[in-house]
Structures are given as structure tokens and as C-alpha cells.
C-alpha positions as CSV (number, residue, x, y, z in Angstrom):
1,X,0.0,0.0,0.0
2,X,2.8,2.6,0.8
3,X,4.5,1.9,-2.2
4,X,1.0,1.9,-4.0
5,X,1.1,5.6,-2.3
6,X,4.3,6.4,-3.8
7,X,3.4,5.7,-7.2
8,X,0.7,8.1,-7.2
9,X,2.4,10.8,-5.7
10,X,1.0,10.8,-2.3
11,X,4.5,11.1,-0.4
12,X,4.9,11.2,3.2
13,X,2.4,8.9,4.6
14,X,2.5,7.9,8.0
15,X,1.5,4.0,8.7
16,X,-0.4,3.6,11.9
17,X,-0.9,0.0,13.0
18,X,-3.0,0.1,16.1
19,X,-5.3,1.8,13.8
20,X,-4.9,0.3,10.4
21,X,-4.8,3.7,8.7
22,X,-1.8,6.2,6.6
23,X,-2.1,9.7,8.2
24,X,-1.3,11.9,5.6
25,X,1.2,15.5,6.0
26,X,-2.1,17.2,5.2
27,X,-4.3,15.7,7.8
28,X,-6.1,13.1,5.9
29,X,-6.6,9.8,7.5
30,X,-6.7,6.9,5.0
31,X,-8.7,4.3,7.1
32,X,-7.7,0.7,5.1
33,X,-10.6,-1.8,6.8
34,X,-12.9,-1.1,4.2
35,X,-10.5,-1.3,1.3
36,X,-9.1,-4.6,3.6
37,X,-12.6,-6.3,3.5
38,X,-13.7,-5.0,-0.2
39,X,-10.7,-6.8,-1.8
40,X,-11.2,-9.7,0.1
41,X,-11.3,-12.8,-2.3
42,X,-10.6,-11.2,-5.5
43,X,-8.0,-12.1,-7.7
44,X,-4.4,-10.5,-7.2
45,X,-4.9,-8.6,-10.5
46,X,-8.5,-6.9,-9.4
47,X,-7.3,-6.1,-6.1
48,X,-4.5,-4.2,-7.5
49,X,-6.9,-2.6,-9.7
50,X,-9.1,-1.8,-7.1
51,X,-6.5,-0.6,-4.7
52,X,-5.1,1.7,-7.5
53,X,-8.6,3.1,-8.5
54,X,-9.3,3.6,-4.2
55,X,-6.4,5.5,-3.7
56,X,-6.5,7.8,-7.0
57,X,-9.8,8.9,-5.7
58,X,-8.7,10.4,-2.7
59,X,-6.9,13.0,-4.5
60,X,-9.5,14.0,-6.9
61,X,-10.5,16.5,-5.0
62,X,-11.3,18.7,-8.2
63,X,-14.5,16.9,-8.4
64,X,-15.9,17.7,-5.4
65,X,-19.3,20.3,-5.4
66,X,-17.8,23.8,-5.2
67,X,-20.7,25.7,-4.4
68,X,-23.6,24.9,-2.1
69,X,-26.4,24.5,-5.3
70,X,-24.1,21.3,-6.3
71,X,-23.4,20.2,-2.9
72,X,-27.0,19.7,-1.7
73,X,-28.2,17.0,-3.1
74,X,-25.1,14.8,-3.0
75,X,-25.1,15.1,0.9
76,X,-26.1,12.2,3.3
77,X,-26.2,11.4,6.8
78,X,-23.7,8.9,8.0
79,X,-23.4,6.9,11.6
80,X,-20.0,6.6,13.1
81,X,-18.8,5.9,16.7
82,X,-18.1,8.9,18.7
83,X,-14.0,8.2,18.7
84,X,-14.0,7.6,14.2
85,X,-10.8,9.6,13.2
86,X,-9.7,10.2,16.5
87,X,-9.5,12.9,18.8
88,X,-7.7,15.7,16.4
89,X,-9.3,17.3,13.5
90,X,-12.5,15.0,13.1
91,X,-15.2,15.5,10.1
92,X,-17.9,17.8,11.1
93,X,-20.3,15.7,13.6
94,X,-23.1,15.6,16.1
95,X,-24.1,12.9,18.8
96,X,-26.8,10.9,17.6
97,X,-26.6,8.1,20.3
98,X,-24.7,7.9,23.5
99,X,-21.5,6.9,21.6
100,X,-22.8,7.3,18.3
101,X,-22.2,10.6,16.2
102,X,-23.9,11.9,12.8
103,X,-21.8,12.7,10.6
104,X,-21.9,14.0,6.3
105,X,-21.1,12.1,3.5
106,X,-20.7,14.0,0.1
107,X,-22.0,10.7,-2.2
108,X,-19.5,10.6,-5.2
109,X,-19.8,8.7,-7.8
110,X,-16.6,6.4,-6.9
111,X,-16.3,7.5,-3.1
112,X,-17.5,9.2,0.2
113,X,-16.1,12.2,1.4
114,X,-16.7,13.3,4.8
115,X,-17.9,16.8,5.2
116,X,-15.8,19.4,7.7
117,X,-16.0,23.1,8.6
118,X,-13.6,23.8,5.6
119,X,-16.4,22.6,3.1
120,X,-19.3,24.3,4.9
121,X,-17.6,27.8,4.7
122,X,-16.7,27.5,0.7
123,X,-20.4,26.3,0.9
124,X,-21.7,30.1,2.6
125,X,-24.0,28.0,4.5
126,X,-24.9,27.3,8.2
127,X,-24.0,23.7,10.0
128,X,-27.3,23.4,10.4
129,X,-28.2,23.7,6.6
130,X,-25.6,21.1,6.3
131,X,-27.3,18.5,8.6
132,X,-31.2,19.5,7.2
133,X,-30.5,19.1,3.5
134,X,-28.8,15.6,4.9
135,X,-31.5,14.5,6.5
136,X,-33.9,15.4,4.0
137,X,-32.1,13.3,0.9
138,X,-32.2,10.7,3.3
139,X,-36.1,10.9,3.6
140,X,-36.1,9.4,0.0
141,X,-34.2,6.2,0.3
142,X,-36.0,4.2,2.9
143,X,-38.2,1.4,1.2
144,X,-41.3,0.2,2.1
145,X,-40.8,-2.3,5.0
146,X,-42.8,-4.9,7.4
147,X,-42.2,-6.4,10.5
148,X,-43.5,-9.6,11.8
149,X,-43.6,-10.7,15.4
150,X,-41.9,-13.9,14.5
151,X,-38.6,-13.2,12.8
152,X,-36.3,-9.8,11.8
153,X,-35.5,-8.4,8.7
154,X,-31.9,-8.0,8.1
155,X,-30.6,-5.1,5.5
156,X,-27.0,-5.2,4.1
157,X,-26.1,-1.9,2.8
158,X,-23.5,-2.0,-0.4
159,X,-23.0,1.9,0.0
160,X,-26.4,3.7,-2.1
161,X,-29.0,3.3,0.7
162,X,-27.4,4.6,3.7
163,X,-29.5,2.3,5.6
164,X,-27.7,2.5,9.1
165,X,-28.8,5.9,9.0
166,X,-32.9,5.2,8.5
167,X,-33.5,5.8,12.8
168,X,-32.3,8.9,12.4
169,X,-35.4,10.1,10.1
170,X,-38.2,11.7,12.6
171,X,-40.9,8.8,13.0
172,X,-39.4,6.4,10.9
173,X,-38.7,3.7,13.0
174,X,-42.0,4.6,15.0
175,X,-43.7,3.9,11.4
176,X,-42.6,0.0,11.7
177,X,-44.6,-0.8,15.3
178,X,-46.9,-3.3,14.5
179,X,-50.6,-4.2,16.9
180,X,-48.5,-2.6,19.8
181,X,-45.3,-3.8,19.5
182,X,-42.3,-1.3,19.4
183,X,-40.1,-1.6,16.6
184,X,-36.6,-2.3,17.3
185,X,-33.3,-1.5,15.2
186,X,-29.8,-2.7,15.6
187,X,-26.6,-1.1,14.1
188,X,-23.8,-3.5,14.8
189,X,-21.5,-2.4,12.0
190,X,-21.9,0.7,9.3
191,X,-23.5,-0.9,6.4
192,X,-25.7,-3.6,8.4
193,X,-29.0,-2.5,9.5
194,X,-31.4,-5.2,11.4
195,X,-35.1,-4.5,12.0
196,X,-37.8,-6.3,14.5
197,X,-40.6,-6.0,16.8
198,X,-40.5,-6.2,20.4
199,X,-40.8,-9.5,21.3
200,X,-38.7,-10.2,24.0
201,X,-37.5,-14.2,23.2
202,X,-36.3,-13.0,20.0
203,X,-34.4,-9.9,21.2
204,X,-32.7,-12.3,23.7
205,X,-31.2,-13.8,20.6
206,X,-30.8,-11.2,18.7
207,X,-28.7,-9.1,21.4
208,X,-26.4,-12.3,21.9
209,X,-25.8,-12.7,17.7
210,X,-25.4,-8.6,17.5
211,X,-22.5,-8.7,20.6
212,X,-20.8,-11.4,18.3
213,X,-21.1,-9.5,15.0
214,X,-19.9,-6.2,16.7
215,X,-16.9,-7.8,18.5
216,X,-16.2,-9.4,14.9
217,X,-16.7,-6.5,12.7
218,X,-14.3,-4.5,10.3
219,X,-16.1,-1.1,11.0
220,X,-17.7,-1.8,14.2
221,X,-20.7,0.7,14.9
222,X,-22.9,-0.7,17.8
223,X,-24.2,-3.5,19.7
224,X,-27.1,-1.6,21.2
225,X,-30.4,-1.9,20.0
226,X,-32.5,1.4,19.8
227,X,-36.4,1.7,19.9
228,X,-38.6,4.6,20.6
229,X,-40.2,6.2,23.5
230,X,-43.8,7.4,24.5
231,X,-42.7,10.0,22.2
232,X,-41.7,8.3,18.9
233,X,-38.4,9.6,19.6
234,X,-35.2,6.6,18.6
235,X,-33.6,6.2,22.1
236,X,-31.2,3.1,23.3
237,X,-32.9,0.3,24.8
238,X,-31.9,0.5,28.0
239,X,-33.7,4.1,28.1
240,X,-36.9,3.0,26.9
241,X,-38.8,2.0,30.4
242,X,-38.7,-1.4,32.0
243,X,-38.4,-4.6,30.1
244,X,-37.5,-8.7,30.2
245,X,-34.4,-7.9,28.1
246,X,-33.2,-4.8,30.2
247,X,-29.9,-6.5,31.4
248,X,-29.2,-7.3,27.7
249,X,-29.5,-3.8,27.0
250,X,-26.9,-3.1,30.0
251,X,-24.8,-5.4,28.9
252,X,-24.5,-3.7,25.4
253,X,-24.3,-0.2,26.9
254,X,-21.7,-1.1,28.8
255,X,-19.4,-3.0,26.0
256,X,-20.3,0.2,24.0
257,X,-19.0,2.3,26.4
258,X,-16.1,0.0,27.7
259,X,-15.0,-0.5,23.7
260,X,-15.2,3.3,23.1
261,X,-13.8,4.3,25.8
262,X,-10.7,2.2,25.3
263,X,-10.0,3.4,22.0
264,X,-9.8,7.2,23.1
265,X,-7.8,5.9,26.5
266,X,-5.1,4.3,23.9
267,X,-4.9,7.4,21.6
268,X,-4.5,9.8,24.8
269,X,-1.7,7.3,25.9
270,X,0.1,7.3,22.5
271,X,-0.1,11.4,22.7
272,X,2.5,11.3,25.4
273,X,5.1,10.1,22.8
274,X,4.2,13.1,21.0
275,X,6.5,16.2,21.2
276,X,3.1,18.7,21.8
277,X,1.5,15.5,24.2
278,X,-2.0,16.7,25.5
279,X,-1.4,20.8,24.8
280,X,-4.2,19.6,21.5
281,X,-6.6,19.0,23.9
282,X,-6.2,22.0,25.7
283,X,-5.1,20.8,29.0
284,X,-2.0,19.3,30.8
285,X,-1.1,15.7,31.3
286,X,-3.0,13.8,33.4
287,X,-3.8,9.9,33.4
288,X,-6.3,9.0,31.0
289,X,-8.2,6.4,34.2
290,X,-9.5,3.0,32.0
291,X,-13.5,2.1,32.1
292,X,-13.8,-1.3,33.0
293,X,-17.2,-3.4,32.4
294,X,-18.8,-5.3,35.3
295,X,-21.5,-7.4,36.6
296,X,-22.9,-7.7,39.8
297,X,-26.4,-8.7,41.8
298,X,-28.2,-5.9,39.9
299,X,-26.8,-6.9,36.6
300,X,-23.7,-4.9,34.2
301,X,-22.3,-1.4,34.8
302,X,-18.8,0.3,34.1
303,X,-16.8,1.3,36.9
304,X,-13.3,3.7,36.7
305,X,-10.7,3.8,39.3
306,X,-9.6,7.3,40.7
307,X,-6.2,6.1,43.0
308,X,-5.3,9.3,45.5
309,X,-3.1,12.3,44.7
310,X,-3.1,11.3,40.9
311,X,-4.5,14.1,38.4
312,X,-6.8,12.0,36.4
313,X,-8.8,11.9,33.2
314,X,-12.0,10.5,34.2
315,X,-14.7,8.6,32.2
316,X,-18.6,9.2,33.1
317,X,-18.7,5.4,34.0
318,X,-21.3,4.7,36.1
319,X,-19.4,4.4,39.4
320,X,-15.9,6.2,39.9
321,X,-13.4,3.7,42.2
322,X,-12.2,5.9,44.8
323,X,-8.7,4.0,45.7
324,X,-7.6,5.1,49.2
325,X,-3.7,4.6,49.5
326,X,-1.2,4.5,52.7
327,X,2.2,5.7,52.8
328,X,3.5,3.0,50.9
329,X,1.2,3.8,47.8
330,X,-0.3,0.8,48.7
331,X,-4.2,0.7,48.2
332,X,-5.7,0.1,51.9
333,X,-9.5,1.0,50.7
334,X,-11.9,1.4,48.0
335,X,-14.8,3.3,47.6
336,X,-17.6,2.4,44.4
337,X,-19.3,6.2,43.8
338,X,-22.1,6.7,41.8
339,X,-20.8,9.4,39.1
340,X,-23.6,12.2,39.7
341,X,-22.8,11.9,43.5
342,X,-19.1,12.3,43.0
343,X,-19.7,15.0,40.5
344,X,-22.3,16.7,43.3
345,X,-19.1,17.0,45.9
346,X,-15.8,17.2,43.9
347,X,-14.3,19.5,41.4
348,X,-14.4,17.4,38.3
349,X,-13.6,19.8,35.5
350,X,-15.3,18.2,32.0
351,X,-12.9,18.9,28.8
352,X,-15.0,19.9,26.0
353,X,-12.4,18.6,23.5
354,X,-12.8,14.6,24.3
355,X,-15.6,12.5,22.9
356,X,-16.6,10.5,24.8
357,X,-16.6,12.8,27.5
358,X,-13.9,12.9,30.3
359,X,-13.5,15.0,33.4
360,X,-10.1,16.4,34.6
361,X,-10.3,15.4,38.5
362,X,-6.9,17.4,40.2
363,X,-8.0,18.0,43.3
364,X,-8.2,14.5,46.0
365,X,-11.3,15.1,48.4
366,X,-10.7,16.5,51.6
367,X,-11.1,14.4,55.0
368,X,-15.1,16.2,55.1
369,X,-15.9,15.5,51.5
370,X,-14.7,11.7,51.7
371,X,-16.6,11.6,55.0
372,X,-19.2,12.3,52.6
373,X,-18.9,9.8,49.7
374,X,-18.0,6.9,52.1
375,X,-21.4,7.2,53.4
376,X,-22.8,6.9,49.8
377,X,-20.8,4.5,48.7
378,X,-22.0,1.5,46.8
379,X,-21.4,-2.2,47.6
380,X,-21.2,-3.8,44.2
């Protein structure tokens, strides 16, 4: 691939393993699963081809739309997890989900390009003209579709439809409820799309076969299923009211959370080798704590460890593990906090630049304040 780069006059490429992606000089970020898993199988020969005709495209930038008349209608809205292209100069985005952002595809004939601020201002136009025309080219691609209580329907999306991004159409997935029963979408990776009723035996199964097809996947997207409210409104599972598949839904919240999480506690980490370290994120170093995923009596929930007199980055997991050391740095006590109540009596300072979010904690509680959060502590 780098000598593939070479050939076409793309020079200084950066390889990044832990990724599998080129950074280029320039900023771009070549991410290679996709090319990885459409070449799969074919001939030596068409995979060359293919490679070859992939990577030209990236530098054709002369055929982009120029003016916002142009750009309209080529405009679609894509799903990505909330750490896609990493914590730097990301495509223009929104949260959609918790851990799932919106973002814009400009649909080229050979390619996708990713919309950013750049393209908006040559456009004259507002971000949120950017995400309404989206939306409303989107409007036009869903087919006609019915559920039955008895099995799912399962869409595979080779790139025109943009059907991971049907939920995010106002009463769409509202439309598909059937004699009562909710309809129900999963998105376990970006171009497959599954669709059923509420019917709790066959979410069971379907929740176990979406863990293994996110935990499997190229471009991994998520292992949540999402179904609407009193309201109509697309919310995760676990926020839609009481239910016999509500630990389910906890358990994919939490490997959501844990697997996103991860991936922006790795890239802060590998910052530190950089010469400018966290001074991109606006703030000074301090240690990026790790969410860990947990059961218990009461079923799954993620839980980060705070350790005494250590300036931390901390996730919203949903217990912070206040480590209480002795002289010896040796851990002598813990203490499970529900995040709001540590957030109620401590300074924890959010940084707006980090998706997911994180809090800067500096400042240990004094003896009154852990008086405090002892007494609210959790036994997990």
C-alpha cells in the first residue's frame, strides 16, 4: 500500500498500526478496513486494480461540489462511533446516540467524502443547513418495509442506501410498530442494518448474535439496540422503560461504552510520545483512568478507578473507584461512587475537546468531603 502511495504521488504517509490507517502530512486519514474487507477474495490482479482506482480517488479532489447549489443533493447522513478519526481534527459531527455521532457524506460517484467546517464555509452556508439538507435526501431512500412478530429483517447496505442511517429520520422507526409492539433496530456495523418487533425471546437472541457480529466486525458501529419512546423519539434500549431484556441492554451499553472508551484511552496514551503530548486537547497531562465493564447482583455497569493524589482523566462510567492509599502507595481501601454523587461534591472539570466525555479530577477530596462519599458509597 505505501508503495502503491508512492506511485501516485501521495508522499509522506504515516502507517499507523494500532489503527490500520496512513495519516497523511495534510491531515487526511486513510482508514484501510474497508478497502481490507472489499478486496477480500478477489484475484491479485483486481485487487490491484481496485487498490489503484481507491487510492487515486482520494486525491481528486477537483470533483468535489464547489458551491452549495451542487453540494445539496449529494449530501447524506452517515453513523459513526463517537472516537472515528480520533480525537484531532474530526469531520464535522453531532451525537446521535450515546457513543454514536452523525456525521456527512458527500455521495461521489466512486467515493464518500466526509464533510468538515472547511467545506461548509466555501459552501456560505450554516452547519445546520448542512445537517437538514442531509436529513432530507435521506427521507427518499427508505423502502417500504414490514415487521412480523416472528422473525427480523436484516438489510446489508453496499453503500447507495445509507440504511444505518434510516433511525435517524423523525418517526421512521415509529412507522414499523406493528398491533402494539415497538419496533426495534440494531446497528452492529456501518453498512448492516437489522429490524424487528419487540418481542422479547427473539431480542434475547438477537442481542447475543449482535454482541458477536460487533466484536467481529471490520467497522464496528454498535451492539445496542435502539427503539422509541412514548414519544416516537429513537432512544437506546436500556432508556426506553422497563423490560424482560433490560440487562441485555446493560450489557451492550456497557461493551459500548467500555470498547469506546478504550480506543480514546489508547490514543491519549500514545499522545504522550508526541512532542506537543495533551497541549491539542487544551489541557495538561494527566492519566487517562481506564472504564472497565462489570457485573454484579443488579446486573452490568462500568466502573473507573480514581487512585489518591493522581490528576486523572476520568470517564462518566457509572461508578468512579475511589482507591484510598497508605504511605507505601499501597491501596488500603476502596470506595464504588455513583458518578452524579461524585460530580455533586468534587471538582471534576469536563474537557469539552474529548468525545466521549472525560472529566479532569486534580484536586483529591478533603477528610469532610470523603466523609461524605463513604457514606454513599456502593457495595457492588
Amino acid at each position: 500500500m505505501r508503495r502503491r502511495l508512492d506511485d501516485l504521488g501521495i508522499d509522506g504517509a504515516k502507517y499507523r498500526p494500532e489503527e490500520f490507517c496512513f495519516e497523511l502530512p495534510d491531515g487526511l486519514v486513510i482508514n484501510l478496513h474497508n478497502i481490507f474487507r472489499d478486496t477480500d477474495g478477489l484475484t491479485a490482479e483486481d485487487r490491484s486494480e481496485r487498490i489503484t482506482r481507491f487510492l487515486s480517488a482520494l486525491r481528486a479532489d477537483e470533483e468535489l461540489p464547489a458551491d452549495w447549489e451542487s453540494a445539496r443533493p449529494t449530501l447524506f447522513p452517515v453513523l459513526r462511533p463517537s472516537t472515528y478519526g480520533g480525537q484531532g481534527m474530526r469531520p464535522l459531527s453531532r451525537p446521535a446516540f450515546p457513543f454514536v455521532d452523525e456525521l456527512i457524506a458527500i455521495d461521489m460517484p466512486d467515493k464518500r467524502v466526509l464533510v468538515t467546517t472547511d467545506h461548509v464555509a466555501g459552501w456560505g452556508v450554516t452547519i445546520f443547513e448542512v445537517f437538514e439538507a442531509a436529513r432530507e435526501n435521506l427521507a427518499a431512500k427508505p423502502p417500504s418495509i414490514s415487521l412480523s412478530d416472528d422473525g427480523y429483517t436484516r438489510i446489508v447496505d453496499t453503500g447507495d442506501f445509507y440504511a444505518t442511517s434510516w433511525p435517524l429520520l423523525p418517526g421512521w422507526l415509529a412507522s414499523l410498530a406493528e398491533e402494539g409492539r415497538r419496533a426495534v433496530a440494531f446497528i452492529p456495523e456501518d453498512d448492516a442494518l437489522i429490524l424487528t418487533l419487540d418481542e422479547p425471546e427473539l431480542l434475547e437472541q438477537l442481542f447475543d448474535a449482535v454482541e458477536d457480529q460487533y466484536i467481529n466486525a471490520v467497522r464496528r458501529l454498535s451492539p445496542q439496540a435502539y427503539t422509541t419512546d412514548e414519544r416516537g423519539v429513537v432512544v437506546p434500549f436500556d432508556l426506553a422503560g422497563p423490560h424482560p431484556q433490560l440487562h441485555a441492554a446493560h450489557r451492550a451499553r456497557c461493551g459500548l461504552a467500555t470498547t469506546e472508551y478504550q480506543a480514546q484511552q489508547e490514543e491519549l496514551i500514545e499522545a504522550l510520545d508526541d512532542e506537543d503530548g495533551f497541549a491539542p486537547y487544551g489541557i495538561d497531562f494527566a492519566y487517562p483512568s481506564q472504564l472497565n465493564f462489570a457485573s454484579g447482583d443488579d446486573g452490568f455497569f462500568t466502573i473507573a478507578p480514581w487512585a489518591e493524589e493522581i490528576e486523572t482523566l476520568l470517564p462518566e462510567a457509572d461508578y468512579i473507584d475511589l482507591c484510598l492509599t497508605d504511605e507505601n502507595d499501597e491501596i488500603i481501601e476502596t470506595l464504588a461512587i455513583p458518578f452524579a454523587t461524585l460530580a455533586a461534591h468534587t471538582d471534576l472539570v469536563p474537557v469539552p475537546s474529548l468525545s466521549p466525555p472525560r472529566y479532569l479530577a486534580k484536586n483529591w477530596p478533603d477528610a469532610t468531603t470523603l466523609t461524605r462519599l463513604r457514606a454513599a458509597a456502593v457495595d457492588l
